[in-house]
Structure formats: C-alpha cells, structure tokens
N, C-alpha and C positions, 0 to 999 in steps of 0.2 A: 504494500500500500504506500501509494504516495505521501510526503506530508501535508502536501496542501489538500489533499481530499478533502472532503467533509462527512463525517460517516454519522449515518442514523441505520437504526434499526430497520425500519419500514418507509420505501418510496413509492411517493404513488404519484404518477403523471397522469391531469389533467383534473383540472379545479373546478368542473362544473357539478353540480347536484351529485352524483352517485358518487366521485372521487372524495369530494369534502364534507359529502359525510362519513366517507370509511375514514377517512383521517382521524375526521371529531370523535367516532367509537373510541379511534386506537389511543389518541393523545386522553381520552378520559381515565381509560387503564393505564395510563403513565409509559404505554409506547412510545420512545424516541423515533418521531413520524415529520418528513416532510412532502409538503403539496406544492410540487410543481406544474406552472402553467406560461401558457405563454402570454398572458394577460393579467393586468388586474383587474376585478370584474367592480364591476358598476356598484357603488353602495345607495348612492342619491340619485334624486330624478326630478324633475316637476311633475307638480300635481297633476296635470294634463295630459299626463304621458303614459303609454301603457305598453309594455312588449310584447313582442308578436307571438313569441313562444309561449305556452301554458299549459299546467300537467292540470291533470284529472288526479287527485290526490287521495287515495284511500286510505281506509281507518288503517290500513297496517302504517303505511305508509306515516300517517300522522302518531302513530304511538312510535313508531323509531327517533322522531326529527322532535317528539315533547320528550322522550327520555333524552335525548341529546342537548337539552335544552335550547332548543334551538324556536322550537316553534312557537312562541310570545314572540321572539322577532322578528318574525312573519308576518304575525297578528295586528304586531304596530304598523307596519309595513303595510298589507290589507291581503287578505284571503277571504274568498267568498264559498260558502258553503250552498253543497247544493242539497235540493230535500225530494227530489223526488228527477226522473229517469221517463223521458216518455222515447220510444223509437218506433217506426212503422217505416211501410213498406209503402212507396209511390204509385206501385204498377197494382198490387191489391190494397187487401182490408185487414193486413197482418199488421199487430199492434202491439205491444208489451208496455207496459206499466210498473214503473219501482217503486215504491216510494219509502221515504224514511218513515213512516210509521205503522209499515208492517214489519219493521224492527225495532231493535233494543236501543237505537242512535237518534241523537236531533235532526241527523243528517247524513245522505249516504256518500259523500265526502267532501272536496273541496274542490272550486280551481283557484291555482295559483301561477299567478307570472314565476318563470324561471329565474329571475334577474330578483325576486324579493325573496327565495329559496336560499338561493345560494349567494347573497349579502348577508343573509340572516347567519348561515353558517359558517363563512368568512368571519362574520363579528366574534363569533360560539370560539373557533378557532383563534384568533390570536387573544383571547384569555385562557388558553388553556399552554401550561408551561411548558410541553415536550411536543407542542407541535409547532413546526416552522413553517409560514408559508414564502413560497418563492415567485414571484413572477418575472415576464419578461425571459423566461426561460425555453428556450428549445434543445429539444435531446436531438444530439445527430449523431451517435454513437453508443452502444451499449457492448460490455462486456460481461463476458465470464472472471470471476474472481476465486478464491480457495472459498472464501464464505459470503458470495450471492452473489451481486452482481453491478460491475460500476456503470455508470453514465458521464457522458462524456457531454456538455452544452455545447451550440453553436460557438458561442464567445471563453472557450476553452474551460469553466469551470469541469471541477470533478466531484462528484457525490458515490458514493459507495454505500451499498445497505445490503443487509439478509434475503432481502424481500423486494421486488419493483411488480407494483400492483399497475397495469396500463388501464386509466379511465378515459383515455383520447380520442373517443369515438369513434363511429361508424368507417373511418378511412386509416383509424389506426395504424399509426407510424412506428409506433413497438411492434404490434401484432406481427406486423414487415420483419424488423431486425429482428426478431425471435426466430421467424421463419415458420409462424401457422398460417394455416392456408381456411379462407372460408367457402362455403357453400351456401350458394344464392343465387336469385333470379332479381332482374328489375320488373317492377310491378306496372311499367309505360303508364305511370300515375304522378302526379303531383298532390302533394297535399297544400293546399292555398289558402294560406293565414290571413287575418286582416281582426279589425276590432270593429265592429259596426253599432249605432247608435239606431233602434229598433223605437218605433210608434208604440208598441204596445209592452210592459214592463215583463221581463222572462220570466218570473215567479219562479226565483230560484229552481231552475229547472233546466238540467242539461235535456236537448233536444235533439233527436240526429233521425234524418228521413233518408230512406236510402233509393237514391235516385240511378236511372242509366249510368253514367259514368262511375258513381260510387255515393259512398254517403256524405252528404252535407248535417254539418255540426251544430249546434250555437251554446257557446258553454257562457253559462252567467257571473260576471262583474262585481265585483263590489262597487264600482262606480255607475252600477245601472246598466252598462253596455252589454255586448256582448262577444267574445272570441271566436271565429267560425275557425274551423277545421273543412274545406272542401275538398273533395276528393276526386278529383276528373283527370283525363287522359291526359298526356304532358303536355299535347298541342294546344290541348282545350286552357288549360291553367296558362300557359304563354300568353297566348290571345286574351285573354282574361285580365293581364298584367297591363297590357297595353291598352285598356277601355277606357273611356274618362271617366271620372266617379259616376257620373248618374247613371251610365250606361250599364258600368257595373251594378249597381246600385239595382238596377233594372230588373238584369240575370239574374242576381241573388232574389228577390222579391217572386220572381215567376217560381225559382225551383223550390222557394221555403211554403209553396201556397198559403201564403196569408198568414201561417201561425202567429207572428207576431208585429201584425199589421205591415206598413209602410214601411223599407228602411232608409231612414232617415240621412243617415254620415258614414264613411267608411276613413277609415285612419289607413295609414301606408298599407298595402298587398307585397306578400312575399310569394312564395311556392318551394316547396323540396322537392327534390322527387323521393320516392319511395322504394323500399328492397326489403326482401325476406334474405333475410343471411345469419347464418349463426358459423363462429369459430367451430370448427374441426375438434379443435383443443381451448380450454378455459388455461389450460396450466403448463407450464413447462420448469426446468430447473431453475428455483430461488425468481418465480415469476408467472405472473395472475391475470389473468383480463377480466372485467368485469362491464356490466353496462353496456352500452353500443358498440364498444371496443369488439363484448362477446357475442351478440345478436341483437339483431334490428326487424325488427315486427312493423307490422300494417297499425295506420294508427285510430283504426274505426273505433276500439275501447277503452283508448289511450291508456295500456296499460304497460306502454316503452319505460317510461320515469319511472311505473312502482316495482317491473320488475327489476330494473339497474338499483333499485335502492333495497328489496330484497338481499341481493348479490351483498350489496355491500354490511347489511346487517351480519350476511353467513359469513365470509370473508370475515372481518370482524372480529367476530365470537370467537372462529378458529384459531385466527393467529393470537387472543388473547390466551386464548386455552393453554396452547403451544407453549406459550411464554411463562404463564404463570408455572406450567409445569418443569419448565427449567428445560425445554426441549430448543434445539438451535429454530429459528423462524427459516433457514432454506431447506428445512427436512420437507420431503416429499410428500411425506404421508400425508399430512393435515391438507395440502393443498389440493389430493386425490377426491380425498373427504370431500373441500367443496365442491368440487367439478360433478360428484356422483349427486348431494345434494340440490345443487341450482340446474345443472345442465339441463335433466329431465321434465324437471317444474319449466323450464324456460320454453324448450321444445314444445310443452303440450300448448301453452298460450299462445306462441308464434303458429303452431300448426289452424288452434281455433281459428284464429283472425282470419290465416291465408284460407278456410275452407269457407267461414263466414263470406269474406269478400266476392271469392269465386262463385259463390250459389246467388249472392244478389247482382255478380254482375251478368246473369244466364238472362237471355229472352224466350227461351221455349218454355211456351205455356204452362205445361206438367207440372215443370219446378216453381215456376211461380207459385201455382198453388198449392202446391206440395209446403213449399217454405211459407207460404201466410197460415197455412193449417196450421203447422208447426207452432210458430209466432204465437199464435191465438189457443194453443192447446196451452205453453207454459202460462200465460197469461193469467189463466183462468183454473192453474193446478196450483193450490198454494204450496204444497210442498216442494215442486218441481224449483217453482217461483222463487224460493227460500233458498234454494241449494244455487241457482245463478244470483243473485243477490249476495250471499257470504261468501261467493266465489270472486265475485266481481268486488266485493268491499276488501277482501284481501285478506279476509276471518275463513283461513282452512289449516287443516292438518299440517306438523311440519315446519312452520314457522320457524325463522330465528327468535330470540328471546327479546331484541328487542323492539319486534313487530309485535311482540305478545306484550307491549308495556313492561318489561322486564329489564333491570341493569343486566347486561354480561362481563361486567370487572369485578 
C-alpha cells in the first residue's frame, strides 16, 4: 500500500438514493465508509421548483430511511403521501382499486423528489463520524489489492478498502472494470417526465391508465401538482419533446380522458428511455453492485428506487454482521449470501413489470379481455387484493431488518 492512499473499510461509488443510504446503515454501525460521487448533489432549491425524477416510496422503503434517521429530512423538505391507487385499462373496463384503508396505514406510500431523498441523507451523512463523503470524484481505475481493492481517481487520488460496493447506475463504469456482463433488451420506450398543474385536485391518488403505447402516470405533489410518468415509443416521446406547451398540454388531456379535468401548466419534459437488464453477477472478489448498477426494471410500478434501497438494506446488515463478527469484509461468503438473497427477489419484480407491460401492450382482442377479466376479478377478491397491496407496499417475507423498522448494529 501506498502512503498516500486513503484506506476505509467500505467504498461505495455513487451518491445517489441507494448508495447513500448503504453508507448511512454502514457509518451508523461505526463502519469506516466512504461515498464517492462525481457531484455534489443539490441541498437547496426555490420554492417553485420541482425535479423531474420521483420515486413511489413504500412502507418498506420508509421504515429503512426513518430508522436511518433520515426521513424528518425529507419531511421538512416535502413528501406527499398517497392514500389510495386507482389503475385501468383504456381499450376495456378492467379497473383495480387500493386504497389505504383497506389497510393497517394512513397511506399506501409516498412520492418523493429524488433530489429531497438524497439531501436528506447527505445531511444524515456528514453527522455521522466514520462516514466521509467525496465529490467531484471519478474512478478511472480499479484494482486488485492483498485485502480488497484500490481505486484509482481521474485526478490521481488513491482510496483502498475491503469492500467497493458500485451504486453508478444503469451504464455502470465499475460493473465494466470488474468485467460482469449484463442481460437485456431495450424496451423502444421512453419514459417522459414532466410536472403538470391539473384543473381538478388529484386526491392524493397515484393514477396510471394504460394506454396503446404504454401506461400514462400522475403521481400526486405536495404542492398540489402532479409528476406524470409517460410511457410511449421512443419516436413518440421525441416528438412529444419538441411540442409547444399547449400542444403538449393537449396530448396529455386527450390520453388522461378527463380524470383530472383540464391540464393547466406543464414544467420542463425530459424522456429516458427504458431497459430490462439485470447483472449476470451482483458480486465479485472484495466487490458488490447494487441498484441500477445491478438491474433496471420497466417503471409502470415504480418499484426501481424500492428495490435499489432493499439491496442496500441487505448489503448492509451483511457487511455489519461480517464485521461485528471479526470476519475480514472481502470474505466471499457474506457477499454470496447477498447475491442468493436480493438476486431472486429482484428477478421476480423485473420479470412482473416486463410481462405486465407486454400483455397491455397486445391488440388482439382475447387478451384484452382476458387481462380486464383478470383486472376486475382481483378487484373484487379481497384477499387476492390484500396479497398485491402488501406486495406492492413492500410488507412481505424476507425483508432486511431494516425495512422491518429494525436497527441492524
């Protein structure tokens, strides 16, 4: 080892929502952990401003980021709770109903801006004394070491740890120098964000109508507005970009039929496109992917955010377990452990979505009404209703501990 290195226990590259929380776990157990990014992320904003990103935040989800204590910062911040779940089918009269009080919750979750998530747990983070965060950082080198593995920055630092967890997203530049290879298709979708100012008040009510091209969204604001989530063919989402407001404005109105009257304002439009892809491998020697880095789902029930922050609960637990037990953090085993834990849970979610998607994007007739049948039997079975409802809030078997509202230090 060099002497200039900088050695910690646990590195994890990339500071958005799933990485800086697996930090916050690790530095709460007195892990020597640092969060590398290549930015500093946004803490302040005006009032008037909203980001385009925003997760669908479930009950698991919120008991990991309140044991974290993270989520009062959010709170100040603004998180809008939603209480009830409608979605149907365009072409029939297939219709599903949630609501929060055919459960034990005020609410059956939340949305929240990205951008007040992970402020919240940037703040959580530098009061917590064994975690360092870095930005402005790019890894353009990684090696093999006797015990885990170093990184090497664009502008020559060196960091060396037991452990290099990649939280870098869907195009993962680790996942690359590691050398896992993933498995995927493009979905010739875009998903087309924007915040829209709606005539009629959303009643706390995520909405999502599944239309020819795919499903259009409207997740509810705390400042009254609304988030869409659209889903249409890459050309279609292009063309879209290029409309002027009203025209936009227009489109969106004809495909929402009325639910929530006239739309009034539309704030900036982006568009992603989309991919089903999951890593080959979660793990390799003294090194972890987790989050989009390890698979990237369709984002019809937006359930990309809860399952990256699952990940980083199990992660987590493991490498405190490791630790407390006096076990080295680049032993294999624990990182096995998580790959058999998350991998499978991960796959069944991404497989839902992509067979979801695929059945509403069918025009022949049969399926159609095959799938509103469907639709309207769970509807109308309370028990069925119940089991997609705790499925969908993030309340099933297996959990990390502290998706269960549990400390793991």
């Amino acid at each position: 080892m060099q002497d200039k290195d900088q050695r910690f226990e646990v590195i994890i590259v990339g500071g958005g929502l799933v990485g800086a929380t697996t930090a916050c776990a690790l530095a709460h157990a007195g892990v020597k952990v640092a969060l590398l990014d290549m930015f500093n992320p946004q803490r302040q904003w005006t009032d008037d401003s909203v980001d385009l990103r925003v997760s669908a935040l479930t009950k698991a989800s919120q008991n990991i980021l309140e044991v974290l204590g993270v989520w009062e910062g959010m709170e100040q911040r603004g998180v809008s709770a939603y209480k009830d779940m409608r979605v149907w089918d365009a072409k029939a009269d297939g219709e599903l109903h949630f609501d929060c009080a055919d459960t034990a919750f005020n609410e059956l979750g939340h949305i929240v801006e990205n951008r007040v998530t992970v402020a919240a747990l940037w703040d959580k983070l530098e009061s917590l004394e064994s975690a360092t965060c870095i930005s402005d950082a790019k890894v353009s080198q990684m090696q093999l070491i006797d015990e885990g593995r170093a990184l090497i920055l664009e502008d020559g630092r060196r960091f060396t740890a037991e452990l290099i967890i990649a939280a870098d997203g869907r195009e993962s530049s680790l996942r690359s120098m590691v050398g896992i290879d993933v498995t995927g298709w493009p979905y010739n979708q875009d998903g087309l964000v924007a915040t829209i100012t709606t005539e009629k008040s959303h009643q706390q009510t995520a909405w999502q109508r599944f239309l020819d091209e795919g499903p259009l969204a409207f997740l509810p604001l705390n400042t009254g507005q609304c988030s869409i989530v659209w889903t249409l063919k890459s050309e279609t989402a292009k063309a879209y970009l290029q409309l002027s407001d009203e025209a936009f404005l227009e489109k969106l109105e004809q495909a929402s039929a009325g639910l929530l009257g006239n739309m009034l304002a539309t704030g900036p439009r982006a568009a992603f496109p989309l991919r089903f892809q999951y890593a080959n491998s979660y793990t390799d020697k003294s090194f972890a992917l987790m989050g989009d880095a390890a698979h990237a789902m369709h984002p019809l029930a937006g359930q990309g955010a809860n399952a990256g922050l699952l990940d980083a609960a199990a992660l987590a637990e493991l490498v405190i377990k490791t630790k407390q037990a006096g076990r080295p953090l680049c032993s294999h085993k624990y990182l096995r452990q998580y790959e058999r834990w998350r991998k499978g849970d991960n796959l069944l979610m991404m497989s839902s979505m992509d067979v979801i998607n695929k059945t509403f994007a069918t025009s022949a007739l049969p399926m159609i009404s095959l799938r509103s049948t469907g639709m309207n039997i769970i509807n109308h079975t309370p028990f069925v209703k119940a089991l997609f409802n705790d499925h969908a809030m993030g309340l099933r078997d297996d959990l990390p501990l502290l998706a269960k509202k549990q400390t793991c230090w």
